[in-house]
BAMARKE-282377 format. One line per 2 residues: for each residue x, y, z of C-alpha. Coordinates in steps of 0.2 Angstrom, whole numbers. Layout:
# BAMARKE-282377
X/Y/Z ~ ...
//
This chain:
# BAMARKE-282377
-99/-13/-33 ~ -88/-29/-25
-88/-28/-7 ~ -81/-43/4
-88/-44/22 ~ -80/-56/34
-88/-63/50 ~ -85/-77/60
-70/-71/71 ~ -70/-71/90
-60/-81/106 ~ -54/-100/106
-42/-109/116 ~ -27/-116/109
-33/-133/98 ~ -47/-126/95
-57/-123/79 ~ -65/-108/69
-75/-105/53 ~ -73/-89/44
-84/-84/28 ~ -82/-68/17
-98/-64/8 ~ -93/-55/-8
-107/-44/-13 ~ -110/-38/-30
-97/-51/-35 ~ -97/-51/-56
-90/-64/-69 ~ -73/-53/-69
-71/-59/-52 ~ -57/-71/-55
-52/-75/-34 ~ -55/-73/-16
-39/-75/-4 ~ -39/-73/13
-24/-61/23 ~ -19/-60/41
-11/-46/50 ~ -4/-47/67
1/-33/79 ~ 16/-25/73
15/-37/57 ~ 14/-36/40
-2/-43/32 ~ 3/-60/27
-4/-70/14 ~ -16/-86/21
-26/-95/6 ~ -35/-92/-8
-47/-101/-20 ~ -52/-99/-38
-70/-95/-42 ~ -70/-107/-58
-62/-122/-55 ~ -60/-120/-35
-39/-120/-38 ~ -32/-119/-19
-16/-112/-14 ~ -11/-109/4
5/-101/15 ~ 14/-117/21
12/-112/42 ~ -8/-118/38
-6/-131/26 ~ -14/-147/34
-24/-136/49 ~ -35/-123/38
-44/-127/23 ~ -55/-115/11
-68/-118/2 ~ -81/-109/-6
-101/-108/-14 ~ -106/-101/-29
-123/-98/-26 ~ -122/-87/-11
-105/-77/-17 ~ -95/-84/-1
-79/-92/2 ~ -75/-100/19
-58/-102/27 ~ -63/-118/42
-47/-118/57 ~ -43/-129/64
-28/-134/78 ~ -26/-115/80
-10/-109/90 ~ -8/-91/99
3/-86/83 ~ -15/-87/71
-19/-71/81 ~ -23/-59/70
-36/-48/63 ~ -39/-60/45
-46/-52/30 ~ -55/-58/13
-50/-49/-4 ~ -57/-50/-20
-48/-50/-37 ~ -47/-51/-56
-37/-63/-65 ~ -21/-54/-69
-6/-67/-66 ~ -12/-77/-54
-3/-90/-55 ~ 11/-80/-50
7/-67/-39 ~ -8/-73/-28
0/-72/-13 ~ 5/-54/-17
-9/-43/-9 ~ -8/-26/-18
-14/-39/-31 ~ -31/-41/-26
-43/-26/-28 ~ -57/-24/-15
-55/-29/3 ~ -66/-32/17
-64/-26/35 ~ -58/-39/46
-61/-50/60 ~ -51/-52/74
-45/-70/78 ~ -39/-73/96
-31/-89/100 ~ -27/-89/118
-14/-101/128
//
């Protein structure tokens, strides 16, 4: 069974930086991505990046683009999403999700597209 598990959240100033990883257990050769999602208070859960498993294709929403890049290691099943200049408005509690091929290329940042999620970590960026 796939399961995503996130760590790495916690408390940082404004500028500051974090590292996320999201280890998917019990990942299998149908696993086609993994994509990291965000979800503020009173927010919807909003697509972040996501990478490729074969082939390491990135794709990211464009409010990150240039401050958070992902990455990932086959051999230990785990995708990283490195921060960096992080604003109050990266708040949020950021999730990893796991998913077959499907369309991709068209609906990655959809996320009733991906299939198993993890639990979340809570970033906090304070002023």
């Amino acid at each position: 069974q796939v399961q995503p598990v996130e760590s790495g959240g916690g408390l940082v100033q404004a500028g500051g930086s974090l590292r996320l990883s999201c280890v998917v257990s019990g990942r299998t050769s149908n696993s086609y991505a993994t994509g990291w999602f965000r979800q503020a208070p009173g927010r919807e859960r909003e697509f972040v990046a996501t990478i490729t498993w074969r082939g390491g294709v990135v794709y990211y929403t464009g409010s990150v683009k240039g401050r958070f890049t992902i990455s990932k290691d086959n051999t230990k099943n785990t995708v990283y999403l490195e921060m960096s200049s992080l604003t109050p408005d990266d708040t949020a509690v950021y999730y990893c999700a796991d998913r077959r091929g499907g369309n991709f290329y068209s609906d990655y940042r959809e996320a009733a597209r991906y299939d198993t999620w993890g639990q979340g970590t809570q970033v906090t960026v304070s002023s």
